[in-house]
PQR file of N, CA, C, O and H, with PARSE charges and radii, in Angstrom:
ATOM      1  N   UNK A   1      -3.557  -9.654 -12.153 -0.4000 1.5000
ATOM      2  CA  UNK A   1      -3.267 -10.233 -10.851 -0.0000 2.0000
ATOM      3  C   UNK A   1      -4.577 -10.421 -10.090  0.5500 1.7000
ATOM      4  O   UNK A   1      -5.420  -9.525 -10.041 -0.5500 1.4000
ATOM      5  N   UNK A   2      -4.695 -11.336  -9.631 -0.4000 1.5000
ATOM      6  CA  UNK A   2      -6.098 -11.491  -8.629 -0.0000 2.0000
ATOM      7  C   UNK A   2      -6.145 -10.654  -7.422  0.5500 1.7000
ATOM      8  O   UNK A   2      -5.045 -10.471  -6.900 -0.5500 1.4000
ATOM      9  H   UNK A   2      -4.011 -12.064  -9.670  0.4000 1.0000
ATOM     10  N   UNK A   3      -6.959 -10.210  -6.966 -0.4000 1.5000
ATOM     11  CA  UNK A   3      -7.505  -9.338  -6.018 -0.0000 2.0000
ATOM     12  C   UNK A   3      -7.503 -10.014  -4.736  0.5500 1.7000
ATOM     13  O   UNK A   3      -8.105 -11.082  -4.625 -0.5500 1.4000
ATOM     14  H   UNK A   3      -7.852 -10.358  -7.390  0.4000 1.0000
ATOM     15  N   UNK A   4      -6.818  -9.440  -3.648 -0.4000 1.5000
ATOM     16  CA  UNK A   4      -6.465 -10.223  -2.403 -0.0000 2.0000
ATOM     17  C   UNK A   4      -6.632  -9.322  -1.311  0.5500 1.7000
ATOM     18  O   UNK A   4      -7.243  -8.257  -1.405 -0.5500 1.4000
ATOM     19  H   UNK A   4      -6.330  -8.573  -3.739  0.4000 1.0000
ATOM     20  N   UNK A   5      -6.005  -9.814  -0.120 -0.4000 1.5000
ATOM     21  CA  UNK A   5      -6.094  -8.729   0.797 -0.0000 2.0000
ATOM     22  C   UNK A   5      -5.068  -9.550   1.578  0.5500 1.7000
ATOM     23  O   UNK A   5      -4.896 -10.715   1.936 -0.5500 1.4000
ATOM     24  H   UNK A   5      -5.508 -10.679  -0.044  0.4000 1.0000
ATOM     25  N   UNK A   6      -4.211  -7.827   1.698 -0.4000 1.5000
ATOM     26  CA  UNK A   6      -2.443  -8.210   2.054 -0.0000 2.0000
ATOM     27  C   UNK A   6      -2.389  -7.302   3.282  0.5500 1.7000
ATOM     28  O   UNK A   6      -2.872  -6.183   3.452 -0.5500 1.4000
ATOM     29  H   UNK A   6      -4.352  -6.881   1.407  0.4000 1.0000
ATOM     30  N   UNK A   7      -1.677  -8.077   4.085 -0.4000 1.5000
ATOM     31  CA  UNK A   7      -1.439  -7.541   5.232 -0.0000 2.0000
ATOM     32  C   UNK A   7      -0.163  -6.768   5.768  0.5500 1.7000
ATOM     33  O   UNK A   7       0.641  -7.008   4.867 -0.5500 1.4000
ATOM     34  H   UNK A   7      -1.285  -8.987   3.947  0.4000 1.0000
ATOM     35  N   UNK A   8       0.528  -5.958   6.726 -0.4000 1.5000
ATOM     36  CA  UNK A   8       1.233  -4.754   6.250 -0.0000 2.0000
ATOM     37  C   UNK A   8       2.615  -5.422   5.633  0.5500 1.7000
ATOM     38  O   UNK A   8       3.223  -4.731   4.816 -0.5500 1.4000
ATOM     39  H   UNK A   8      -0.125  -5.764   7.458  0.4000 1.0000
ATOM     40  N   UNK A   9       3.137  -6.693   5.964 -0.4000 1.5000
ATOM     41  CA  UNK A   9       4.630  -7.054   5.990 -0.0000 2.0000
ATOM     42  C   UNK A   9       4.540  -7.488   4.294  0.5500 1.7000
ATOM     43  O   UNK A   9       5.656  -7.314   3.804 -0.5500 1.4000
ATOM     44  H   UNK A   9       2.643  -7.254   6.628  0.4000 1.0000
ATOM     45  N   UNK A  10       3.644  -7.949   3.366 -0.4000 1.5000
ATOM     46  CA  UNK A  10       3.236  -8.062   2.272 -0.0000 2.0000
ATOM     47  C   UNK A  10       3.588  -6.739   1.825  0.5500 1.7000
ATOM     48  O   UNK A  10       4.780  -6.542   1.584 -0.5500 1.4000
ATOM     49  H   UNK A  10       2.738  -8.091   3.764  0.4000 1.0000
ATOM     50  N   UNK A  11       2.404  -5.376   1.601 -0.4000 1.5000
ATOM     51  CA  UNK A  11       2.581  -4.364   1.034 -0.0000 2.0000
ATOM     52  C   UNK A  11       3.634  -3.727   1.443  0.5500 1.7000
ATOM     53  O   UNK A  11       3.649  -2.641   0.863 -0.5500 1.4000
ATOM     54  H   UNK A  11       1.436  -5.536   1.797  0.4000 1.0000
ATOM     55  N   UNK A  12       4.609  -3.845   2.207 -0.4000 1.5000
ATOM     56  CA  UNK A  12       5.507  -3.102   2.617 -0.0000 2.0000
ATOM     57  C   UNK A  12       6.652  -3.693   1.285  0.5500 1.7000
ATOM     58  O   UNK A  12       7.413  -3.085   0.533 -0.5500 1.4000
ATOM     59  H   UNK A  12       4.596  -4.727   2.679  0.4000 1.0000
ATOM     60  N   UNK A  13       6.298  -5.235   1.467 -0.4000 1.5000
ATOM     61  CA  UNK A  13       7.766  -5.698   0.569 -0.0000 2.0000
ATOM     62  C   UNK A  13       7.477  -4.922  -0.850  0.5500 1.7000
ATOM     63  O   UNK A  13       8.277  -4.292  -1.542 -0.5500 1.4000
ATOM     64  H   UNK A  13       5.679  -5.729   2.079  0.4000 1.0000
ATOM     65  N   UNK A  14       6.148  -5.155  -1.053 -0.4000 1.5000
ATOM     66  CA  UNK A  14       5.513  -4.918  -2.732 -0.0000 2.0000
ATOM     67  C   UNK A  14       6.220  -3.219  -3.014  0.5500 1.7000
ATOM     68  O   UNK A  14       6.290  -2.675  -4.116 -0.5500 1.4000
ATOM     69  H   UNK A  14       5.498  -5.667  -0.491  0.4000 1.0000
ATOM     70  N   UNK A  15       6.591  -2.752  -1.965 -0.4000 1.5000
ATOM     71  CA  UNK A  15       6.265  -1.366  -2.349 -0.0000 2.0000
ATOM     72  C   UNK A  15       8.001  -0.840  -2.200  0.5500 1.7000
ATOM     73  O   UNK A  15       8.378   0.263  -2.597 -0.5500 1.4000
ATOM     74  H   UNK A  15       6.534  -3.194  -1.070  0.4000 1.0000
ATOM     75  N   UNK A  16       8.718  -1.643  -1.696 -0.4000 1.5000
ATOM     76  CA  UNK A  16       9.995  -1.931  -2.299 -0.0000 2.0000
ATOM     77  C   UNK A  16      11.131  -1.858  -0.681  0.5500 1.7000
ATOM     78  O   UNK A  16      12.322  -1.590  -0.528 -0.5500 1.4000
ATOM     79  H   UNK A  16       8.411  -2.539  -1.374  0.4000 1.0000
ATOM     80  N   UNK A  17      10.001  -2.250   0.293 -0.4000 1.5000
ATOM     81  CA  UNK A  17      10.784  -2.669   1.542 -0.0000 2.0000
ATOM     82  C   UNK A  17      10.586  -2.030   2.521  0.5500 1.7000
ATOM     83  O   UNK A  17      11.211  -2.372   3.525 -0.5500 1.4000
ATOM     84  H   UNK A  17       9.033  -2.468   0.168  0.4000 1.0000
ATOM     85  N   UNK A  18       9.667  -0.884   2.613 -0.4000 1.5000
ATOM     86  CA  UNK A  18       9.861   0.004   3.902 -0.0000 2.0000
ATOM     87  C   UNK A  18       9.510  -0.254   5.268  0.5500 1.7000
ATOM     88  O   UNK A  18       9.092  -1.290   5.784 -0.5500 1.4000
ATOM     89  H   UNK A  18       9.160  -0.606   1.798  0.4000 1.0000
ATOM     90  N   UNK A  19       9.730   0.768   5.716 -0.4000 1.5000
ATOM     91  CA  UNK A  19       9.338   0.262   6.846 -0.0000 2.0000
ATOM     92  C   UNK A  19       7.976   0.369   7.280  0.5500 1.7000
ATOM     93  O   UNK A  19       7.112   0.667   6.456 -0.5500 1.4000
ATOM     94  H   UNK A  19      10.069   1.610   5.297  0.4000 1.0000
ATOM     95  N   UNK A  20       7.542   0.054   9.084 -0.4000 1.5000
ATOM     96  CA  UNK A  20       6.212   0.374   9.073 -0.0000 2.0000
ATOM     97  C   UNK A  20       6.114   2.064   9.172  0.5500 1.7000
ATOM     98  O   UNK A  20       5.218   2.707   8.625 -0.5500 1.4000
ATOM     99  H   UNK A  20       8.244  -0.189   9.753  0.4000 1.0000
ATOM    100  N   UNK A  21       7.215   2.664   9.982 -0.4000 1.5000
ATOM    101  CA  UNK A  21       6.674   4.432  10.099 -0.0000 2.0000
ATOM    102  C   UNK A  21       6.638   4.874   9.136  0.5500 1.7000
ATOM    103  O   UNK A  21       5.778   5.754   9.089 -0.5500 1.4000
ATOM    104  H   UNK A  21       7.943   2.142  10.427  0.4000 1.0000
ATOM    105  N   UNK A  22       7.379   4.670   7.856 -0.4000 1.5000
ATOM    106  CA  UNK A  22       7.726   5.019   6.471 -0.0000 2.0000
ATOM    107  C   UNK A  22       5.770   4.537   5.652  0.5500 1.7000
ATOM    108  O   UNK A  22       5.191   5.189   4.784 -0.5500 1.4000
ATOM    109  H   UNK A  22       8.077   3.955   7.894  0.4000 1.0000
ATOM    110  N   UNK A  23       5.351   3.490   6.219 -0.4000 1.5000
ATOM    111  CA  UNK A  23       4.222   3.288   5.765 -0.0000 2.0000
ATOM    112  C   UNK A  23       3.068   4.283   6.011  0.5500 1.7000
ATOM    113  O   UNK A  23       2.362   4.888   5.205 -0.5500 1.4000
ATOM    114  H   UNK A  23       5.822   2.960   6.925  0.4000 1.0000
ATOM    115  N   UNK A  24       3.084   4.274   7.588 -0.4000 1.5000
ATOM    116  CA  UNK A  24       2.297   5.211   8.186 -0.0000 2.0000
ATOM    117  C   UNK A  24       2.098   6.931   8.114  0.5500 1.7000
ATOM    118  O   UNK A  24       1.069   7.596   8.235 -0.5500 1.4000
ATOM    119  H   UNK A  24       3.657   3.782   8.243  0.4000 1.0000
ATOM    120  N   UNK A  25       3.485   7.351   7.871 -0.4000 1.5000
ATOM    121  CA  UNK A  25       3.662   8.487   7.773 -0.0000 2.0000
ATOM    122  C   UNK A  25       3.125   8.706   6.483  0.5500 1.7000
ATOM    123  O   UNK A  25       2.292   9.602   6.345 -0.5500 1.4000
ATOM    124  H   UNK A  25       4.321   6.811   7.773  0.4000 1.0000
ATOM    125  N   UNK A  26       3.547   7.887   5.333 -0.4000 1.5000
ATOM    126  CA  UNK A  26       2.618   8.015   3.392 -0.0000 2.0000
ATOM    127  C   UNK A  26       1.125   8.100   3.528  0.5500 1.7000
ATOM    128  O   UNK A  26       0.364   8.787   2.847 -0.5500 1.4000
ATOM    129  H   UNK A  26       4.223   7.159   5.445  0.4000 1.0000
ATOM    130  N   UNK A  27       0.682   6.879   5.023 -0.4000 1.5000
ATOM    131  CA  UNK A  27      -0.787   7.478   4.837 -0.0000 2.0000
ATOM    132  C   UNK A  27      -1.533   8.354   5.402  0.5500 1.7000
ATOM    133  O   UNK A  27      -2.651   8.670   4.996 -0.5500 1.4000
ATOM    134  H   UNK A  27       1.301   6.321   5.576  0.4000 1.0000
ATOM    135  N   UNK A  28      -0.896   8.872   6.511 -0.4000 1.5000
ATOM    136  CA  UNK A  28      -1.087   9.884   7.006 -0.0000 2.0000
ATOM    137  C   UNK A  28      -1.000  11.303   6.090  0.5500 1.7000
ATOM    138  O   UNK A  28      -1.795  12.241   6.147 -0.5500 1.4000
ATOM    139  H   UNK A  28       0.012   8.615   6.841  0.4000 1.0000
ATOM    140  N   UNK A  29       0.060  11.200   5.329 -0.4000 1.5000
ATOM    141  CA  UNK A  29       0.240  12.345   4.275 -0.0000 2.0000
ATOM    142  C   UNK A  29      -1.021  12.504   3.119  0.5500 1.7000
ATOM    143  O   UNK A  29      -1.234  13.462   2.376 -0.5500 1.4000
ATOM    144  H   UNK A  29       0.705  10.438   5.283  0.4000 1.0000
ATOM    145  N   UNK A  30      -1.725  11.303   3.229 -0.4000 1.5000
ATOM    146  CA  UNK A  30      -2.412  11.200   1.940 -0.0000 2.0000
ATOM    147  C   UNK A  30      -1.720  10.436   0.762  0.5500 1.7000
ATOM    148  O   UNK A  30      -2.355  10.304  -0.285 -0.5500 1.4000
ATOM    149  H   UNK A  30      -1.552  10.524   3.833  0.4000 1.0000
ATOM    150  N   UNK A  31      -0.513   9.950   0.865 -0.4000 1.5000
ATOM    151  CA  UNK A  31       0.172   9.673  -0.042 -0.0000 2.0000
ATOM    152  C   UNK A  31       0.229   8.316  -0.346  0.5500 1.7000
ATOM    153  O   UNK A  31       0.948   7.795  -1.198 -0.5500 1.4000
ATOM    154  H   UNK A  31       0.003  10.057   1.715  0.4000 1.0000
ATOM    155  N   UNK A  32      -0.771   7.632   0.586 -0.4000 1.5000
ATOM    156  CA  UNK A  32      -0.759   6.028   0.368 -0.0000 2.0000
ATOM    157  C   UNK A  32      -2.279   5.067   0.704  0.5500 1.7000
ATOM    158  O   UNK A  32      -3.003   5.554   1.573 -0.5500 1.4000
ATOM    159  H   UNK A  32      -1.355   8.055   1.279  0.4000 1.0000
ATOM    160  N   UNK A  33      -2.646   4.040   0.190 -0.4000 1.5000
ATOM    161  CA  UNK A  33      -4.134   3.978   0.378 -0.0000 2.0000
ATOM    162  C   UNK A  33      -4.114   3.895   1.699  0.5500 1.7000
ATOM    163  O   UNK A  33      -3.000   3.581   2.119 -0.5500 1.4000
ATOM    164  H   UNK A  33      -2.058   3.644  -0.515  0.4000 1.0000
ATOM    165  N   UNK A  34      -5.179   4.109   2.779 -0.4000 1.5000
ATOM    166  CA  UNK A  34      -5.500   3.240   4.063 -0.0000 2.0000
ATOM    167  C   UNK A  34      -5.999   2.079   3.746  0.5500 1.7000
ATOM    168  O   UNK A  34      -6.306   1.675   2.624 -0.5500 1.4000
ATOM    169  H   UNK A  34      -6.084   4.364   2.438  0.4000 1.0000
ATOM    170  N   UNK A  35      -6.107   1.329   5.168 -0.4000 1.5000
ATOM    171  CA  UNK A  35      -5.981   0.002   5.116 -0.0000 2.0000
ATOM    172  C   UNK A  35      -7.491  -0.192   5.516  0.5500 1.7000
ATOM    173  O   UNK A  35      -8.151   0.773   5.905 -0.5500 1.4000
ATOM    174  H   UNK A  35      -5.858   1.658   6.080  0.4000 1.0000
ATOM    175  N   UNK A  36      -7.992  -1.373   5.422 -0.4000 1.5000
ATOM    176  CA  UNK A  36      -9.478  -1.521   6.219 -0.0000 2.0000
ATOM    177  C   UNK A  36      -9.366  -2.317   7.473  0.5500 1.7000
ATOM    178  O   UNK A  36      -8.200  -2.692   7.593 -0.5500 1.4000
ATOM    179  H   UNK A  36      -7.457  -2.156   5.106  0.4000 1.0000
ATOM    180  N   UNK A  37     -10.136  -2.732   8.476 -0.4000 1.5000
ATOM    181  CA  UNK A  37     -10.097  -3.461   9.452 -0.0000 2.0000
ATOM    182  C   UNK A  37     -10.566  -4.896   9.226  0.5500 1.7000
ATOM    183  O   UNK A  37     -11.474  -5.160   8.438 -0.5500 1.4000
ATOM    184  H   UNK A  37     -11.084  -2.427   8.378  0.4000 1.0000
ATOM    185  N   UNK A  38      -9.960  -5.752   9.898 -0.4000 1.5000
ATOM    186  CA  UNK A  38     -10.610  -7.039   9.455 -0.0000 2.0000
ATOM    187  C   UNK A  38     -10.921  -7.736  10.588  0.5500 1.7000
ATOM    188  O   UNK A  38     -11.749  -8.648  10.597 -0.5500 1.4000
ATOM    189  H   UNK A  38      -9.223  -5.537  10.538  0.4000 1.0000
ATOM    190  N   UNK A  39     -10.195  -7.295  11.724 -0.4000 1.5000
ATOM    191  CA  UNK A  39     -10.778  -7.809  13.180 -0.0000 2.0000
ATOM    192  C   UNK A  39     -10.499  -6.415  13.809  0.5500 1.7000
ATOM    193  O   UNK A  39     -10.255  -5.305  13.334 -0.5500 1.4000
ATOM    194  H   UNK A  39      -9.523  -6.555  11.717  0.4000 1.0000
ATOM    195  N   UNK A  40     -10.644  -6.962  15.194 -0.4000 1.5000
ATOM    196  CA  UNK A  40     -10.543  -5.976  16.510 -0.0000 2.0000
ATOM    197  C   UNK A  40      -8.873  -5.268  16.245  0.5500 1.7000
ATOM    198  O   UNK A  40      -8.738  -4.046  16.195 -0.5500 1.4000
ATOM    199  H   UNK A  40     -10.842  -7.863  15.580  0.4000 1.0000
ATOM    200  N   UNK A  41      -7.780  -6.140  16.105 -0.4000 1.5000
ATOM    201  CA  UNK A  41      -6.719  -4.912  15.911 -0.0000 2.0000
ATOM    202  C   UNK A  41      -5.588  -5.435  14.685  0.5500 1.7000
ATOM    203  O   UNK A  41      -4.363  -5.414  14.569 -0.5500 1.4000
ATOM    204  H   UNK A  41      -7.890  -7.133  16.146  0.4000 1.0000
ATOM    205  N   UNK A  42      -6.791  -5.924  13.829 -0.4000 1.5000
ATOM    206  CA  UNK A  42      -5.826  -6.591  12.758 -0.0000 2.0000
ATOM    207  C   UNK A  42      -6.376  -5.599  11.289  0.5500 1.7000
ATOM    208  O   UNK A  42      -7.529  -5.405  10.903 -0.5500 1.4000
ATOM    209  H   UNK A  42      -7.786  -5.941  13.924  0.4000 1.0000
ATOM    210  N   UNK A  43      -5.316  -5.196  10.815 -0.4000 1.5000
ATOM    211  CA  UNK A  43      -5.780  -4.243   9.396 -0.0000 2.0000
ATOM    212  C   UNK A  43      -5.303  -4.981   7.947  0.5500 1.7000
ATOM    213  O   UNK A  43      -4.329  -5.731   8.010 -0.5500 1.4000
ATOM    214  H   UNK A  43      -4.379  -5.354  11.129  0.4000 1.0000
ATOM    215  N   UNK A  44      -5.926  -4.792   6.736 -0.4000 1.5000
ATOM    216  CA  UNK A  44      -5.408  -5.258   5.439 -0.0000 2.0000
ATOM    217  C   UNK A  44      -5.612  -4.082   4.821  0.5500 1.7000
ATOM    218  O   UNK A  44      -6.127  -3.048   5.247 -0.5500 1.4000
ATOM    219  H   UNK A  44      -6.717  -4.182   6.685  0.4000 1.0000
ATOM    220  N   UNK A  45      -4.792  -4.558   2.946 -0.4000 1.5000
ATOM    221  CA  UNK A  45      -5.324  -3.444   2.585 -0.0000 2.0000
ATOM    222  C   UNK A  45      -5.839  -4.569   1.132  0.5500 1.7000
ATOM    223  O   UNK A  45      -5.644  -5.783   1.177 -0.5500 1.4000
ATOM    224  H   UNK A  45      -4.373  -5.398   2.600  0.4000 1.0000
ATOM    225  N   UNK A  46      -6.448  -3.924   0.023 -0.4000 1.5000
ATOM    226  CA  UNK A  46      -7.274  -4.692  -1.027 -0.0000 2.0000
ATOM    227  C   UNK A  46      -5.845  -4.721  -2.059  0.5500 1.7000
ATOM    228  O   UNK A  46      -5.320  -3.715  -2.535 -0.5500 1.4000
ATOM    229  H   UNK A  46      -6.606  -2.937  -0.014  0.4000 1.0000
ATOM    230  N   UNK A  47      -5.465  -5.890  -2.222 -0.4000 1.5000
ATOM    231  CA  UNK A  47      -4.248  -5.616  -3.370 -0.0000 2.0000
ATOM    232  C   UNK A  47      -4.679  -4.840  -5.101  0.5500 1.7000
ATOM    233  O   UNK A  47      -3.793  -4.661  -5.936 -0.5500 1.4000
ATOM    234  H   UNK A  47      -5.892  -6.708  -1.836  0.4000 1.0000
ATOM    235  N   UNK A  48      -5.967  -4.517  -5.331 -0.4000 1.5000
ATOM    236  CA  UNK A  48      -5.899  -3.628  -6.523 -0.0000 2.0000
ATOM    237  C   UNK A  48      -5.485  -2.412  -6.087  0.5500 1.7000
ATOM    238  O   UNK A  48      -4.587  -1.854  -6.718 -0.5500 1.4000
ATOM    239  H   UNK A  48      -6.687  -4.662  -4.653  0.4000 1.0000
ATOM    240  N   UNK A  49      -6.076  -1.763  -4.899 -0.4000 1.5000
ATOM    241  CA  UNK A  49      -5.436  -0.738  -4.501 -0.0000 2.0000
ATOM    242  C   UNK A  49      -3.714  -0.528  -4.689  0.5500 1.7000
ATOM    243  O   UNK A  49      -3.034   0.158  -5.453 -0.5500 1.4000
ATOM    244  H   UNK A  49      -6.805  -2.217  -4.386  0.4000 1.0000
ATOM    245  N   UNK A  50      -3.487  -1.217  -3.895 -0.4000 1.5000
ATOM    246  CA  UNK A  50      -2.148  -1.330  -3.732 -0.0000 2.0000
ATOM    247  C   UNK A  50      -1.098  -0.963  -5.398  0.5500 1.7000
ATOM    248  O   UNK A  50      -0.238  -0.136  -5.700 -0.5500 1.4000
ATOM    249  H   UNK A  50      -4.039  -1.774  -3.275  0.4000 1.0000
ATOM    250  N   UNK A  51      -1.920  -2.316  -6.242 -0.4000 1.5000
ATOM    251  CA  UNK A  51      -1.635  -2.136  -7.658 -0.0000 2.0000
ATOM    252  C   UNK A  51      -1.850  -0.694  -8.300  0.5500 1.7000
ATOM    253  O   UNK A  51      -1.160  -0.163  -9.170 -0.5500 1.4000
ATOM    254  H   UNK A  51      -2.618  -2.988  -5.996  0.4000 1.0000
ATOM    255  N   UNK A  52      -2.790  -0.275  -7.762 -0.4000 1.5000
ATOM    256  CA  UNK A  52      -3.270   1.160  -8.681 -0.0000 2.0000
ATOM    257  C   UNK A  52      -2.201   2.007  -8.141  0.5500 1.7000
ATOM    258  O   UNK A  52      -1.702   2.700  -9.028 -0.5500 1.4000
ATOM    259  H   UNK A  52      -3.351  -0.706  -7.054  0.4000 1.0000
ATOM    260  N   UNK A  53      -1.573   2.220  -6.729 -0.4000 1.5000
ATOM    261  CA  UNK A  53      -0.622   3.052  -6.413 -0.0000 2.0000
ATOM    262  C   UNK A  53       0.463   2.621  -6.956  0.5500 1.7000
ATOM    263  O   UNK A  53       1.292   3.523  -7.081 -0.5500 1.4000
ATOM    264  H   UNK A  53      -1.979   1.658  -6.009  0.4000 1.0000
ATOM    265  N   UNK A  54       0.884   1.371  -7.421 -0.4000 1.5000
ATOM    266  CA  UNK A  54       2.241   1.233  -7.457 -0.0000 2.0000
ATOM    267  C   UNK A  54       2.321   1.460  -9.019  0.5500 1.7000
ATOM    268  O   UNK A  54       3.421   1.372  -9.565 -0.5500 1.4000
ATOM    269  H   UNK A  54       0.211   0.638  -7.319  0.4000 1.0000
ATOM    270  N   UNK A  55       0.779   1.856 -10.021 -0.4000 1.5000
ATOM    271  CA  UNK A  55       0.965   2.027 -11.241 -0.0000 2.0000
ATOM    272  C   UNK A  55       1.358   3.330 -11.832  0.5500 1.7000
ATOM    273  O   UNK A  55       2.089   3.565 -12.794 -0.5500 1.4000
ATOM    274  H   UNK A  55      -0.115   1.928  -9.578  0.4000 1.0000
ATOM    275  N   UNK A  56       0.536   4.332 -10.833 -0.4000 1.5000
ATOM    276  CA  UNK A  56       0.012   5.491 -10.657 -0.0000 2.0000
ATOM    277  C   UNK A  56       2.179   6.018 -10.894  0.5500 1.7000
ATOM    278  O   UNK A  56       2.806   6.375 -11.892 -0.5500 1.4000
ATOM    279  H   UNK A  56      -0.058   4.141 -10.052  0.4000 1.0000
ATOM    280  N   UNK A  57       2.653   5.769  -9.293 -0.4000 1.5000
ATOM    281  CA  UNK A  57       4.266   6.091  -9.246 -0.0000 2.0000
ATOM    282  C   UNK A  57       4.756   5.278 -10.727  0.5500 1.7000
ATOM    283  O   UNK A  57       5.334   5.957 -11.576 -0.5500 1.4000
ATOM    284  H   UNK A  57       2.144   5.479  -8.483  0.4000 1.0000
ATOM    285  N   UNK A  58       4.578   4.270 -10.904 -0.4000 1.5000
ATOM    286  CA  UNK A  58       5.830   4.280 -12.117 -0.0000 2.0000
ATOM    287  C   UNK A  58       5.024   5.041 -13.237  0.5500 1.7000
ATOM    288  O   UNK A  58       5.849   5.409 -14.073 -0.5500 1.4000
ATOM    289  H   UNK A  58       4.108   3.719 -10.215  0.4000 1.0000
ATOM    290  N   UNK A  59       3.973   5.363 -13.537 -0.4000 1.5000
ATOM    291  CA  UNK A  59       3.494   6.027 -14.611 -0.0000 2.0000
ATOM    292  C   UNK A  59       3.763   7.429 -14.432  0.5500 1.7000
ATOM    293  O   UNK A  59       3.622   7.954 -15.536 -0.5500 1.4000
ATOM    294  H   UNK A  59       3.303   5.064 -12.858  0.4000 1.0000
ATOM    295  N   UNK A  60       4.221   8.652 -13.198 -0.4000 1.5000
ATOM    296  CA  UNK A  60       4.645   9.395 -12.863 -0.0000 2.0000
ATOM    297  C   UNK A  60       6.060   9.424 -13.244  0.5500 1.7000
ATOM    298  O   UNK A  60       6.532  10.018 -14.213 -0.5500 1.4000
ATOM    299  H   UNK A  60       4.336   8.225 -12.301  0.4000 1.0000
ATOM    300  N   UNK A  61       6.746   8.651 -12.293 -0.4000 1.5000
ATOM    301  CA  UNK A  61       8.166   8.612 -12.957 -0.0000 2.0000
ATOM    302  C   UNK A  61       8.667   8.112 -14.617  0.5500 1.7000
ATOM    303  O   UNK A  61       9.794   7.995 -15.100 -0.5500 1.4000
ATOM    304  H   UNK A  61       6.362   8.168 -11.505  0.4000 1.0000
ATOM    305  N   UNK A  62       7.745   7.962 -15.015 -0.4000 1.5000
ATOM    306  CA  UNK A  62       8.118   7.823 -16.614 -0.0000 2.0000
ATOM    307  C   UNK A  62       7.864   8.809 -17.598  0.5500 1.7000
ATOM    308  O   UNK A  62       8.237   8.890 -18.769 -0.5500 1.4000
ATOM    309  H   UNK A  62       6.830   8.057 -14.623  0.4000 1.0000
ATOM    310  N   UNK A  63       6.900   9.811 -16.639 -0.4000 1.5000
ATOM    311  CA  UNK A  63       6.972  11.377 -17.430 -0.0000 2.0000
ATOM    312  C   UNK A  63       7.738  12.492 -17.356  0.5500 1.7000
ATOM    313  O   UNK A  63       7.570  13.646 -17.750 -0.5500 1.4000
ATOM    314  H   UNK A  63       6.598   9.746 -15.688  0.4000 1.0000
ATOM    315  N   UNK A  64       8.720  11.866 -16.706 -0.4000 1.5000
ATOM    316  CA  UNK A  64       9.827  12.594 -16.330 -0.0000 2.0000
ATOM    317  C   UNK A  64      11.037  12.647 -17.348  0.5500 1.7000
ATOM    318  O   UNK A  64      12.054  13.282 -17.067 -0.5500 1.4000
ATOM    319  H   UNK A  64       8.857  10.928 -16.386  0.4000 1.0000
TER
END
């Protein structure tokens, strides 16, 4: 997949719909990448990232 930069309503769908507190609270936990800044109050995040977390969980849940 090519390398992009997705903004929250994107990674939210990718990651199977949540919401934004449901987002915030994962990265606050540590449990989800942070995002970078791209203006004054606009954030993205790098879609390999994104990919590496969403590989990381199904490669978890398949050792189960």
């Amino acid at each position: 997949m090519q390398r992009v930069v997705e903004r929250s309503k994107q990674v939210r769908a990718r990651v199977g719909g949540i919401s934004v507190s449901t987002l915030y609270r994962w990265m606050d936990a540590g449990l989800f990448p942070k995002p970078f800044k791209l203006q004054n109050r606009t954030i993205a995040w790098d879609s390999e990232q994104i990919d590496r977390w969403i590989q990381q969980r199904q490669a978890g849940s398949s050792k189960s």
